[in-house]
N, C-alpha and C positions, 0 to 999 in steps of 0.2 A: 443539807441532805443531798447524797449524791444519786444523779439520775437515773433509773433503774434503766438496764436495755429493753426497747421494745418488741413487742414481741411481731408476727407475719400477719396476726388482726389489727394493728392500730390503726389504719385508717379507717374502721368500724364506727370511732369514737366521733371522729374527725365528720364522717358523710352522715352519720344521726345529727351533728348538731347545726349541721347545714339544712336539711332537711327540717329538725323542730325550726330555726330561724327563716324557711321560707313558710312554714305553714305559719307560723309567728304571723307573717306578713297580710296572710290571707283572713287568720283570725280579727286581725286587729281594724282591715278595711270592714269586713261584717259587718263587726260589732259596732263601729264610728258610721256605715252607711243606714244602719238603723235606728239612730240619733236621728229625731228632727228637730232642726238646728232652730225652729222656733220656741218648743219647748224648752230646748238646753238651754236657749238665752232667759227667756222666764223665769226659769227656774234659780239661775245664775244671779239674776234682775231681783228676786224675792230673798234672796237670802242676804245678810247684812256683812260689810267689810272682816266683822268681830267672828259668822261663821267660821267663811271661809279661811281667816286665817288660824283658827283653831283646829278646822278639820286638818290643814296641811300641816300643821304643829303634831298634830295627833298622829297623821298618815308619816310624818318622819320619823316618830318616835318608834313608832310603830314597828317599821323596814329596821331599824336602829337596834329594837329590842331581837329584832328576828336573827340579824347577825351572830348574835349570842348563842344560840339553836349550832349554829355550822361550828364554831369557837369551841361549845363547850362537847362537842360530837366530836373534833378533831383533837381536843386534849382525852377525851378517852378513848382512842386510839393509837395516843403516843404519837402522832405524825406533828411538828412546828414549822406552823406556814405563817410567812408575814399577815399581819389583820388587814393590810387591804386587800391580797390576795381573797381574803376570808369575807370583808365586806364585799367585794366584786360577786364573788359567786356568788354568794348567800343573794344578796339584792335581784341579782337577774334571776337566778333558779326560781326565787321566790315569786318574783313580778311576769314572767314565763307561766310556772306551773298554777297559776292564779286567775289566769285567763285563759289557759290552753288545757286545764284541768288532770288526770292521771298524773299526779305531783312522782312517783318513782320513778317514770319515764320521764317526763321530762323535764323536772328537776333535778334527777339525779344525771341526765345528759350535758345540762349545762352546766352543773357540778363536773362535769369527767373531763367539759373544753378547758374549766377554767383550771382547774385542779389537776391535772394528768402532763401538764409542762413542769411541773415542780417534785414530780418522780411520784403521784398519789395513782394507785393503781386502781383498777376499776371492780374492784371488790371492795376496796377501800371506801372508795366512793359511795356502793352501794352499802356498806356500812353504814355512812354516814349520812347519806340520807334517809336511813329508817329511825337511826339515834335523834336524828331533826325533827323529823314525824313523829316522836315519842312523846317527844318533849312537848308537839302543839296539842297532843291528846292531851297528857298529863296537866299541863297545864288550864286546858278547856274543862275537864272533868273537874278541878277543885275548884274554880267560877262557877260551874255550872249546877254542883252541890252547894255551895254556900250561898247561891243565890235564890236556888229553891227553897232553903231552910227559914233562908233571913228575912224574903220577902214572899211568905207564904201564900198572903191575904190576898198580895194586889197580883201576884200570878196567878193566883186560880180567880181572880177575876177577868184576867184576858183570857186563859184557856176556858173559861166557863164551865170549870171544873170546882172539887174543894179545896180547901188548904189542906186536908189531911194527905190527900192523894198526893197532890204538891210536894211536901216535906215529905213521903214513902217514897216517891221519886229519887228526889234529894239524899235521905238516906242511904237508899242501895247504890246510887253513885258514889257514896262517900265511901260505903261498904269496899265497892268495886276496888276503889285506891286502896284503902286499907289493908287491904286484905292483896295487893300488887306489893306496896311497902313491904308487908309481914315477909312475903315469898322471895323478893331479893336481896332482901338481908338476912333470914336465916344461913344463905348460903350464895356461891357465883352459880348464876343461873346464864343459859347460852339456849338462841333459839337456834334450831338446825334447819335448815333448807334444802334439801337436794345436794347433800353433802358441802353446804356453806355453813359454816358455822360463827355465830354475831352474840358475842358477849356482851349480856346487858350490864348498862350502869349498874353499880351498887347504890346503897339505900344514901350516902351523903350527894354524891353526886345528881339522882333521884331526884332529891329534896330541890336541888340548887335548881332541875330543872323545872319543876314544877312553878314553884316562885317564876323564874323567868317565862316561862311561858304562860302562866297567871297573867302576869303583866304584861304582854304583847296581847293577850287577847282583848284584855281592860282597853289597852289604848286604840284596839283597830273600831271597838266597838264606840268607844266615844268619838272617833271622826263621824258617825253619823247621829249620835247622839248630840250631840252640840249642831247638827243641822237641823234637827227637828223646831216645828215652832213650840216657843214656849207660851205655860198659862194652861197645863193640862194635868198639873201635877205626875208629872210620870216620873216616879223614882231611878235613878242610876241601877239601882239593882235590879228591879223589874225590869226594866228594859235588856240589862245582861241575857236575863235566865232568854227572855223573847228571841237576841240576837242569837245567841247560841242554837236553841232550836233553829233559825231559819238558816244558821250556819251547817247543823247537824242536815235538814232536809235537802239544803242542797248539794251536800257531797254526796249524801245518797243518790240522789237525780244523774250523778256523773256530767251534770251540766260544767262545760268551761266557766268556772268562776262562778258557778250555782245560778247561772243569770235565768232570770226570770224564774225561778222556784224561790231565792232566795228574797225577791224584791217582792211577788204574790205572800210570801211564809209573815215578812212584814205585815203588810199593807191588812192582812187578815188579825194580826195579834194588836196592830195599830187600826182598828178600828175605828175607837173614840176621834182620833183626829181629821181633822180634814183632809179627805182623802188629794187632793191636787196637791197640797204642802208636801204630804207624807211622799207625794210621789216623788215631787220637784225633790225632793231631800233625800231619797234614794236614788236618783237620775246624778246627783250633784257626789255622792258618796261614789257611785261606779265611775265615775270622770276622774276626779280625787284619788281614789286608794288603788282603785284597778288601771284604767285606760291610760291615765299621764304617767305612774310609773315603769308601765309596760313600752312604752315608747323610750321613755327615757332607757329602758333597759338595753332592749333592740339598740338603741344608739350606740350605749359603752359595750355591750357584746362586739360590734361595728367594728368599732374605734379601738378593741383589743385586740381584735384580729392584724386589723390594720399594722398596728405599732407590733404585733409582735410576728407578722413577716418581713417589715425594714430591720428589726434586728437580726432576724435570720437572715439575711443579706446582706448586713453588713460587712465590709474585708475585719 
C-alpha cells in the first residue's frame, strides 16, 4: 500500500502519543505504589502453581482473541496490514486504554503511532477503533444475556433479587441484539458524526463479531475465575453474568481500568466467600491481566520507536 503524503498536522499524532506514553508512566507508578507489597506477596503465597498458570494462559488468550477486534475492523475497511503490525497495535492500545481508561482516545492514539506509518489515516483509525468497541459490546451483550437466562436461580441469588427479574433482564438484552441484527441487515446502515461518516458491518460480519468477542470476554473473565478458591459451588455462568456487571459499573465509574469500582462490584456479588481470598484473587487478577501487560506494552511501544528511528536513519 503506498504511503499517503502527509499532511501540515502530522506531528499532532506524533506529540499525543508521547504525551499518553508519559502519562502511561505516571499511571503505572500510582497504581504499583499503592500495591502493598506484603499483601501482593500473600496473595501471590495463597494461590497455587496450577492458578497462576491458568490465569496467564487465560490473560494470553485473552490479548490473543482481542487482536481479532483490530483484524476483523481493518478487513471491513478494506486497509491489508501485516498481523504483526495488527498484533502490535491491538496488544498496546488495548493494555494502554485498560489502565489509562477513555479507550477512543487513547486507544485510538496508539492505534494512529502504530498504524499511521503504513499510510492508515486518522479517520481510518478512528474507524477502527469504534468497529473494535463494537465488537467488545456485541460480544459482552450475548454473555451477558445467555447468562442471565441460563443461570437465573443462582444470579438472583447474588443479586438478591428473583429469577424472574433476572431472565427480563436477560431478555430485553437479547431483544437489544436482536433487534441491532434485524436493523443491519435489512439494509447498509452508516453512523454520522459531525460530517464523518462510519459504515457499520453487515449482519455476516456482525455475527463473526459477536462470537469473537463472546469469546474474549469468556477468557478475560476466567483469568480470575480460576483464581477464586474453590469448594463454594459457584457456577462459570454465574460468575459471567457477576463479572460483566462489575465490568459494566466500572466503565461507568470512568475509572482507569474500573479500579476499585470494579474489585468493590466483586467483593459485594462474592459475598459468600472469604472475603481475604476473594480479595488476594482480585489483587492477583489486576497484576495478571492489567499491570504486567501494561508494562510489557510501554516496553514494545519503547522498543518500536526505537527500531523505527534506526531505520529512518539508515543511508
Amino acid at each position: 500500500m503506498p504511503l499517503r503524503r502527509r499532511s501540515r498536522w502530522w506531528w499532532l499524532g506524533p506529540l499525543a502519543s508521547f504525551a499518553i506514553f508519559g502519562a502511561s508512566l505516571v499511571v503505572l507508578w500510582h497504581i504499583i505504589s499503592q500495591m502493598e507489597p506484603g499483601e501482593l506477596a500473600g496473595a501471590f503465597a495463597n494461590a497455587s502453581l496450577r492458578q497462576l498458570g491458568l490465569a496467564a494462559a487465560f490473560t494470553a488468550l485473552s490479548y490473543l482473541l482481542l487482536t481479532g477486534y483490530d483484524a476483523l475492523a481493518l478487513r471491513r475497511l478494506g486497509l491489508s496490514i501485516p498481523y504483526r503490525t495488527t498484533a502490535l497495535a491491538s496488544f498496546t492500545s488495548y493494555s494502554v486504554s485498560f489502565t489509562l481508561g477513555f479507550p477512543i482516545v487513547t486507544g485510538g492514539t496508539v492505534r494512529y503511532w502504530i498504524y499511521s506509518p503504513k499510510g492508515v489515516r486518522a479517520s481510518e483509525v478512528a474507524s477502527l477503533t469504534v468497529i473494535a468497541g463494537l465488537t467488545f459490546w456485541l460480544g459482552l451483550g450475548a454473555i451477558l444475556c445467555a447468562s442471565l437466562i441460563y443461570s437465573a436461580d443462582s444470579v438472583a441469588l447474588l443479586a438478591r433479587t428473583s429469577p424472574l427479574i433476572v431472565q427480563i433482564v436477560g431478555g430485553l438484552v437479547g431483544l437489544g441484539i436482536v433487534g441491532y441484527l434485524i436493523w443491519i441487515a435489512t439494509d447498509e446502515r452508516s453512523l454520522r458524526v459531525r460530517g464523518w461518516n462510519l459504515h457499520l458491518p453487515g449482519l455476516g460480519t456482525t455475527l463473526g463479531q459477536m462470537a469473537l468477542g463472546a469469546c474474549e470476554v469468556c477468557a478475560a473473565a476466567a483469568v480470575l475465575f480460576v483464581l477464586l478458591p474453590g469448594g463454594y459451588n459457584l457456577e462459570y455462568p454465574t460468575f459471567l453474568a457477576a463479572y460483566i456487571f462489575a465490568c459494566l459499573i466500572g466503565i461507568a465509574s470512568h475509572a482507569p481500568g474500573g479500579l476499585g469500582v470494579f474489585e468493590a462490584t466483586m467483593l459485594v456479588a462474592l459475598n459468600r466467600f472469604p472475603y481475604e481470598q476473594v480479595l488476594g484473587a482480585l489483587l492477583i487478577f489486576r497484576v495478571i491481566y492489567y499491570v504486567l501487560p501494561f508494562i510489557l506494552a510501554l516496553a514494545m511501544l519503547a522498543l518500536n520507536e526505537i527500531i523505527r528511528r534506526i531505520r529512518r536513519h539508515e543511508p
